[in-house]
C-alpha positions in Angstrom: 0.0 0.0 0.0 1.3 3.3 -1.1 1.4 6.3 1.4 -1.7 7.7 2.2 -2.4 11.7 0.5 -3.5 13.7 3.6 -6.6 15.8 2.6 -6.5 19.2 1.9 -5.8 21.6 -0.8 -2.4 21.4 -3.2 -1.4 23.2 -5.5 1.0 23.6 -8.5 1.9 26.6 -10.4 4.2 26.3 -13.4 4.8 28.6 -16.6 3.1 28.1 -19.6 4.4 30.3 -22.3 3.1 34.0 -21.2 0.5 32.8 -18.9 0.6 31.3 -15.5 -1.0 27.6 -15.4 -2.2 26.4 -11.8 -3.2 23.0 -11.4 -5.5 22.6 -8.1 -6.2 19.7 -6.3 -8.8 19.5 -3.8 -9.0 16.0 -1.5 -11.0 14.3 1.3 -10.7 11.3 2.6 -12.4 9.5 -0.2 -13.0 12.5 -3.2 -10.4 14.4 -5.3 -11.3 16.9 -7.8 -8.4 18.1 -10.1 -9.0 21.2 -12.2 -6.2 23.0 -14.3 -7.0 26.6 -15.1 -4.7 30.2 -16.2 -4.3 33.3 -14.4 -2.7 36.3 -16.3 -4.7 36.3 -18.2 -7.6 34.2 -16.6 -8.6 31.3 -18.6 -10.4 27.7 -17.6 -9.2 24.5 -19.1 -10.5 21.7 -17.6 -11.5 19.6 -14.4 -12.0 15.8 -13.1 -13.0 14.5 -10.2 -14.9 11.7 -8.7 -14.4 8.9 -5.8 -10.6 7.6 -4.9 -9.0 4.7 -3.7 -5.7 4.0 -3.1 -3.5 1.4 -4.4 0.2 0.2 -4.5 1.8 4.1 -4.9 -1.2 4.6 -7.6 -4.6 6.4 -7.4 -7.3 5.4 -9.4 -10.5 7.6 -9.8 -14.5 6.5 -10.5 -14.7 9.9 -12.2 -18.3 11.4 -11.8 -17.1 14.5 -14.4 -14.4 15.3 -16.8 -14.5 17.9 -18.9 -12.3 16.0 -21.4 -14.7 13.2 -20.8 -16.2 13.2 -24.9 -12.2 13.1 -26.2 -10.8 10.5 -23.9 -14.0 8.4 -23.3 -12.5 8.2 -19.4 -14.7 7.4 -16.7 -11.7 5.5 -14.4 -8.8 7.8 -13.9 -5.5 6.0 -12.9 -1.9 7.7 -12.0 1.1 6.8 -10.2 1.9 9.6 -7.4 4.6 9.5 -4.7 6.4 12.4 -2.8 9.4 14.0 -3.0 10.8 17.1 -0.6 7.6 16.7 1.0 6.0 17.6 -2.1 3.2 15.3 -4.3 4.5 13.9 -7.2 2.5 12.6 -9.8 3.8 10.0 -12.4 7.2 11.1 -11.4 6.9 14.8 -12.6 9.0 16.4 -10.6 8.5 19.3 -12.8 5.5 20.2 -11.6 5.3 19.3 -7.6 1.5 19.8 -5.9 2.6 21.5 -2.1 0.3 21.5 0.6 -1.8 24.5 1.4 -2.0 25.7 5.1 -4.7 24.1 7.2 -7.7 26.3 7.4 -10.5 24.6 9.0 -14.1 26.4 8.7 -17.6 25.2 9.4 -18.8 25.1 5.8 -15.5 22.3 4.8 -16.7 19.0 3.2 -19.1 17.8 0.2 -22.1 19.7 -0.7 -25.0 19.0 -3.0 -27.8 21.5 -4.1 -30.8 20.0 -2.6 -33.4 22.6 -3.5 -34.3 26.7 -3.3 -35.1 28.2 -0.2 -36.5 28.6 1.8 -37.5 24.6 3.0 -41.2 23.8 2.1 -41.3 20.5 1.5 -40.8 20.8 -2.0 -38.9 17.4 -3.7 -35.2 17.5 -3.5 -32.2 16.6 -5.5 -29.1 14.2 -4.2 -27.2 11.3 -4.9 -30.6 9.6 -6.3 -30.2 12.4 -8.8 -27.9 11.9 -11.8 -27.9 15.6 -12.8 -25.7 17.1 -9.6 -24.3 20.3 -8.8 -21.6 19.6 -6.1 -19.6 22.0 -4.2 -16.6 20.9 -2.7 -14.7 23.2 0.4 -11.7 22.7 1.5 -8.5 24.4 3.4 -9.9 27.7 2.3 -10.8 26.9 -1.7 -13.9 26.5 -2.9 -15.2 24.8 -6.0 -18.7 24.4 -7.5 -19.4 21.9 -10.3 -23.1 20.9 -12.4 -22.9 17.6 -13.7 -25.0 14.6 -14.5 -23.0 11.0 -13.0 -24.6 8.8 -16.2 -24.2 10.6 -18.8 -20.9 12.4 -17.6 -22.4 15.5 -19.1 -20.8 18.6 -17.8 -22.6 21.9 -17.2 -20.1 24.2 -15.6 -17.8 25.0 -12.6 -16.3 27.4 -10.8 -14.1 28.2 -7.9 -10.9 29.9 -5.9 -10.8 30.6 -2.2 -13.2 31.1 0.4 -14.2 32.3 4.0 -17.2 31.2 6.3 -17.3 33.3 9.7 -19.7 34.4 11.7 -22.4 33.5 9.3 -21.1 35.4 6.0 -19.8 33.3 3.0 -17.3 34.8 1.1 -16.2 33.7 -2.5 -13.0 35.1 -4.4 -13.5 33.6 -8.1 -10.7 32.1 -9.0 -11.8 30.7 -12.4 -14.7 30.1 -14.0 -15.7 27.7 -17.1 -18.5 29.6 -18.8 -17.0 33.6 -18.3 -13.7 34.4 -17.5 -14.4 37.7 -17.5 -15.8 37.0 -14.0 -12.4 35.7 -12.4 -11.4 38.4 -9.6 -15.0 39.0 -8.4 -15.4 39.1 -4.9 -18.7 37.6 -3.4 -20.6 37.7 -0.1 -23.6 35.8 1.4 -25.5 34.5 4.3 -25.4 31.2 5.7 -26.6 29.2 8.6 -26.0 25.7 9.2 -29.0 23.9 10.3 -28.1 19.9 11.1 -27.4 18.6 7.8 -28.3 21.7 5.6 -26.4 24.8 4.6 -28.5 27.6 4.1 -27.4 30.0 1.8 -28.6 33.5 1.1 -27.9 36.4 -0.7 -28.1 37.9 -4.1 -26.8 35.9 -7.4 -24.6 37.9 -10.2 -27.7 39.5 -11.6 -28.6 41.6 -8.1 -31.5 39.0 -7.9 -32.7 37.7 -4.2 -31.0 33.9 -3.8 -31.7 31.1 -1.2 -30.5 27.8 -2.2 -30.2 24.8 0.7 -27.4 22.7 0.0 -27.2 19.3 2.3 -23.6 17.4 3.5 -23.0 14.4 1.2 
């Protein structure tokens, strides 16, 4: 059995021609999203994620999205890792190391799926029984949002960068974002209460509309 990847948040950042290429990976104990986007100027590329398990110093991945999904045909992602100067290493790039962010625990870490608009009615909801998801995954102080459906490995969008939850205000910082880059650098604040296994989630979306979606812990 290979050594265990301690969740959290890594990152590498590495030149790529006149832009800056960041490659973020985002793990818990048993999920791993991977999503490579520029900065400088801002541009998505792609993302992957899914459920992990790991084998002899190799990870393989039951991929619930990829973005490259309709060229590759790839639902199982598999790669060699290891470490090196304390540093993740994957298939024995050492070109391009993923270092551990800081610990930064908040109240809102962990797995989230949109259950339904607020506020709680009794109105049907969506989850795991659902193929069509919209996840959002925090962690270490990054955020990332992603609409998917599981079957068809249809992808819809995603977005994320780095986050604060205190004293009941949500904070986004967009980071990158698949369907505007123009939005990347836009700062964004909310409500939210945690109420057992619910996230409530207030505010006003990117149009200056009223919002209240209630997300629920995976």
């Amino acid at each position: 059995m290979g050594a265990q990847i301690s969740p959290g948040a890594y990152k590498a950042v590495e030149m790529h021609g006149d832009t800056t290429r960041n490659h973020l990976l985002l793990v818990s104990d048993n999920y791993i999203i991977h999503t490579t986007y520029d900065s400088q100027p801002a541009h998505f590329i792609s993302t992957m994620g899914g459920f992990y398990e790991i084998g002899e110093d190799s990870l393989r991945v039951d991929l619930e999205f990829n973005t490259d999904y309709e060229k590759t045909g790839e639902k199982v992602h598999r790669v060699s890792y290891g470490y090196a100067d304390g540093n993740l290493i994957f298939n024995e790039n050492h070109a391009r190391p993923y270092r551990r962010e800081p610990d930064l625990d908040q109240p809102l870490d962990g797995a989230w799926l949109f259950a339904t608009r607020g506020p709680d009615t009794g109105q049907e909801r969506r989850g795991d029984n659902s193929a069509r998801k919209t996840l959002k995954f925090l962690n270490n102080g990054y955020f990332q949002w992603v609409a998917y459906n599981s079957e068809t490995m249809d992808f819809m969008g995603s977005g994320g960068g780095r986050y604060a939850a205190d004293q009941g205000i949500y904070t986004e910082q967009i980071q990158f974002f698949s369907r505007d880059d123009s939005r990347v650098g836009a700062e964004l604040e909310f409500s939210f209460e945690r109420k057992g296994d619910d996230w409530h989630h207030t505010g006003k979306n990117s149009r200056g509309e009223p919002m209240y979606e209630i997300w629920s812990i995976r």
